[in-house]
C-alpha positions, -999 to 999 in steps of 0.1 A, spaced: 14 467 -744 12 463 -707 5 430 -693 -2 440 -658 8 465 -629 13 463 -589 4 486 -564 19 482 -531 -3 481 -503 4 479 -462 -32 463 -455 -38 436 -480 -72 428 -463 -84 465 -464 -73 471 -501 -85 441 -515 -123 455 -498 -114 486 -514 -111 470 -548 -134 442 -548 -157 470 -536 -154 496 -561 -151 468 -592 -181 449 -580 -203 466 -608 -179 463 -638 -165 438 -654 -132 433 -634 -130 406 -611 -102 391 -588 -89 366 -611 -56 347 -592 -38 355 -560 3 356 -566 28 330 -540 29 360 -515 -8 370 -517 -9 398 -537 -44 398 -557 -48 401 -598 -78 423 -612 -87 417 -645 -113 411 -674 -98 379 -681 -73 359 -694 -46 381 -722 -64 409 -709 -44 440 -684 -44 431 -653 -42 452 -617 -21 432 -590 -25 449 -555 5 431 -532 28 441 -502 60 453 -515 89 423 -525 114 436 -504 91 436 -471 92 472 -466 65 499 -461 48 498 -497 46 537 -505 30 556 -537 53 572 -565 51 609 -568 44 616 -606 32 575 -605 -4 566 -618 -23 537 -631 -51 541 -656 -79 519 -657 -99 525 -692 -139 519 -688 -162 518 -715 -185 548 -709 -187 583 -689 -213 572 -669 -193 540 -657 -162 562 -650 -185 587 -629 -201 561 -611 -165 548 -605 -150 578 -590 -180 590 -568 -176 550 -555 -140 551 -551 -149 586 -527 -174 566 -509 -152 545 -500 -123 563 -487 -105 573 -514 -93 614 -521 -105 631 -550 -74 639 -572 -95 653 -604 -135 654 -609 -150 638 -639 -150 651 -674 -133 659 -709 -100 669 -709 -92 670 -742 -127 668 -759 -143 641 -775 -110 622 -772 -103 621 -734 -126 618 -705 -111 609 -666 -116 611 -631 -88 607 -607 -85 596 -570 -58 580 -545 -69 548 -534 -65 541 -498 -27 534 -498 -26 568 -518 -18 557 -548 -36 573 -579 -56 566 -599 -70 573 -638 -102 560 -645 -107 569 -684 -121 566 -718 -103 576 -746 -120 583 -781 -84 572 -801 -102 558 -835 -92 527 -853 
């Protein structure tokens, strides 16, 4: 259902670090940069993608309170790797790892350096 989502940012240079930085073990890889330099994340092609940018309107790119992206990894391990990473590089620790609802949810949450936040997440759905 969603095709992709934007983060604003106030230091391209510095977030894109930040995320080429915390995705360089996983899967996710800068795929395309947009006409005003805002960089895609992704898998690949038909696949969610993560677009860090300055905001359109060229003002101060600010995070939504109640806003958050999730990112959905494979395994627990990945997503605890993840999060200690993302601290290790700057980010705040919104929400340790573990199972929130058990055996179907497991998350870890931090605000990237721009303070928006992030979900980092497996979810045991079925089907």
């Amino acid at each position: 259902m969603i095709a992709y989502t934007m983060l604003g940012t106030n230091d391209k240079d510095k977030a894109f670090a930040f995320y080429d930085a915390l995705f360089e073990d996983t899967d996710i890889k800068r795929l395309f940069k947009t006409p005003a330099g805002g960089q895609f994340f992704g898998k690949g092609p038909g696949q969610p993608m993560l677009c860090i940018t300055s905001p359109y309107d060229e003002g101060e790119a600010c995070f939504g309170n109640g806003t958050m992206v999730a990112l959905s990894f494979d395994s627990t391990e990945e997503i605890d790797a993840l999060h200690a990473k993302a601290l290790g590089l700057g980010a705040a620790d919104e929400g340790e790892p573990g199972w929130r609802a058990p055996d179907v949810f497991y998350g870890a949450y931090f605000r990237d350096l721009d303070g928006n936040k992030i979900c980092v997440c497996k979810m045991n759905m079925g089907g």
